[in-house]
C-alpha positions as a printed Julia matrix, in Angstrom:
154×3 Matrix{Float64}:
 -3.8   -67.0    51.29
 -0.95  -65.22   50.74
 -0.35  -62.13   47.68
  2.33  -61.6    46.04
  3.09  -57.46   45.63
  5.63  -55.34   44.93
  6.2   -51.9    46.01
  8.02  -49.51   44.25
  9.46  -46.57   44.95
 10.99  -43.86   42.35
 13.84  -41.35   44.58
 16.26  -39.1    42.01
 16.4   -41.38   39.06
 16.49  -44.83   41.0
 13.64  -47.4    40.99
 13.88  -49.46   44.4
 11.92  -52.35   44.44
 10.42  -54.09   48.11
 12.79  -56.75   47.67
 15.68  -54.48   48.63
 17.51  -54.75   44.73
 17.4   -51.18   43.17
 18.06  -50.43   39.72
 19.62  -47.16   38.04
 16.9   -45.96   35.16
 18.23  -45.01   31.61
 18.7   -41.04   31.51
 16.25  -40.1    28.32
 19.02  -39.07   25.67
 18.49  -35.99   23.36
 18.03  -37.18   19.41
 20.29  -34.86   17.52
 18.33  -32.7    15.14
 18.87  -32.89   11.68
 20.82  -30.0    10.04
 18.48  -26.58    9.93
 17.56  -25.77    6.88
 16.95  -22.16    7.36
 18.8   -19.96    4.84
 21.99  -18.13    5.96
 21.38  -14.81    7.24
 21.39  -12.02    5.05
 24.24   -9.24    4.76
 23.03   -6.22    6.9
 24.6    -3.13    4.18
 22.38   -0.67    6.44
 24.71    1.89    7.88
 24.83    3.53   10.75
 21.59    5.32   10.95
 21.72    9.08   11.74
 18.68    9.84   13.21
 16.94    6.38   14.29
 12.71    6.3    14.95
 11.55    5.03   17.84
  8.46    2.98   18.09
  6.73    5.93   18.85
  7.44    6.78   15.82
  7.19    4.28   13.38
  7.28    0.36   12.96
  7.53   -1.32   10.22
  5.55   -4.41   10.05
  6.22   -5.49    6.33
  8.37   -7.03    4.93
 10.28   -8.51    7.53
 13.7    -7.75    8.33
 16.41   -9.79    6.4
 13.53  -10.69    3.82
 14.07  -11.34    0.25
 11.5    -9.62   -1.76
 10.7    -8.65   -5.15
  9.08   -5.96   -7.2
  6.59   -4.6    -6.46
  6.96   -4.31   -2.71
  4.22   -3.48   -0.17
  5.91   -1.55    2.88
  3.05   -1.36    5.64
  3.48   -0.3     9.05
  2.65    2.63   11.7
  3.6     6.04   11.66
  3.36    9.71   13.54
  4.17   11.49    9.99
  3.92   15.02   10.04
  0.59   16.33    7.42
  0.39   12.53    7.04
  3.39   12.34    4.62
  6.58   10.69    4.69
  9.64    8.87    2.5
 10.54    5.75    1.85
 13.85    4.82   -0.4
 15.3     1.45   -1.09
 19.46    1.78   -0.74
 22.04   -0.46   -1.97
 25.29   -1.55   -0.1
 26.93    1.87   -0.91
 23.93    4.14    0.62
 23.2     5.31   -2.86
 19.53    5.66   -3.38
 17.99    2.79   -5.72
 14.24    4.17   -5.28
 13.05    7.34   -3.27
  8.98    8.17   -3.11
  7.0     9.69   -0.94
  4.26    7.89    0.87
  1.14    8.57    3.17
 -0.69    7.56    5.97
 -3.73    7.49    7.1
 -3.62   10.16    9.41
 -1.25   13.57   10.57
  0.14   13.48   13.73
 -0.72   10.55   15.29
  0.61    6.92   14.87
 -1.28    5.86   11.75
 -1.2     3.09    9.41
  0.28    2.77    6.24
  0.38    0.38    3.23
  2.51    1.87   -0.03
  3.59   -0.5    -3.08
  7.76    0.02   -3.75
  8.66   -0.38   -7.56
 12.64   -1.23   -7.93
 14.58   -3.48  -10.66
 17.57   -5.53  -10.2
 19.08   -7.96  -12.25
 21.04   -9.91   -9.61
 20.09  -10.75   -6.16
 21.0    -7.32   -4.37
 21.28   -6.76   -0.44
 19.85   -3.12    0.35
 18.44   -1.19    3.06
 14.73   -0.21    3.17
 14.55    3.06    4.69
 11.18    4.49    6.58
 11.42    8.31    7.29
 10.58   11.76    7.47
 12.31   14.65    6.11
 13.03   17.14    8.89
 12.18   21.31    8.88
 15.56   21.89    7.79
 15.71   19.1     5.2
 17.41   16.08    6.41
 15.9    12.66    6.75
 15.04   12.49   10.82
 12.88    9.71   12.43
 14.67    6.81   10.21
 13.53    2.86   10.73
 15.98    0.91    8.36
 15.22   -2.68    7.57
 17.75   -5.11    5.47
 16.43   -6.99    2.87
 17.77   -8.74   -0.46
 16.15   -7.43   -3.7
 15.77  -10.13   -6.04
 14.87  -10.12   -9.69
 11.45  -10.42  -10.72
């Protein structure tokens, strides 16, 4: 009694059968995505930072960078702030300050964590510049993590 079988074989895209025939396999096609529907990026109106942290210094894990956020605002993050105390100001598109308060962290002198609530009012979606620093020995802002966000009305 005789079977019938049939051997394939699969080489670089190409299914050969026994019999000797070989056919050429559809290449898989990509299905376009639809459009993203992520928002368009926000302006960055930080400017050019004059004395930037490193992450040694601080990081700033709240709110996210290009985030639109409204009053009240939690900043949170780490920081090695000298006696524990530190600034952080909200600035518009011109560097003007919109809101400047202190803050603290947990600890002096070591990379600590902080949470502080950020009061501001605007009455139009507003791009800004969240600023994390300290205020050097002489009195200039030194170790400086800047963030862009959009401020929007509450």
């Amino acid at each position: 009694m005789r079977s019938k079988y049939l051997t394939l074989v699969v080489l670089a895209g190409l299914t050969t059968a026994a019999c000797g025939s070989a056919t050429k396999r559809p290449t898989p096609t990509a299905t376009p995505s639809p459009a993203a529907t992520t928002p368009a990026p926000v302006a960055d109106v930080c400017q050019a930072n004059p004395a930037p942290a490193t992450s040694a210094q601080v990081a700033v894990t709240q709110p996210a960078a290009f985030a639109q956020v409204t009053s009240p605002l939690t900043v949170s993050g780490i920081i090695n702030a000298f006696e524990a105390t530190f600034r952080i100001a909200i600035k518009d598109a011109s560097g003007t300050d919109l809101v400047n308060q202190q803050a603290h962290s947990q600890q002096g002198q070591v990379l600590s964590p902080f949470s502080e609530t950020v009061l501001f009012t605007v009455s139009a979606e507003t791009p800004a510049c969240l600023w994390v620093f300290q205020i050097s020995g002489k009195g200039s802002p030194t170790t400086i993590q800047q963030l862009p966000l959009t401020l929007m009305p509450s």
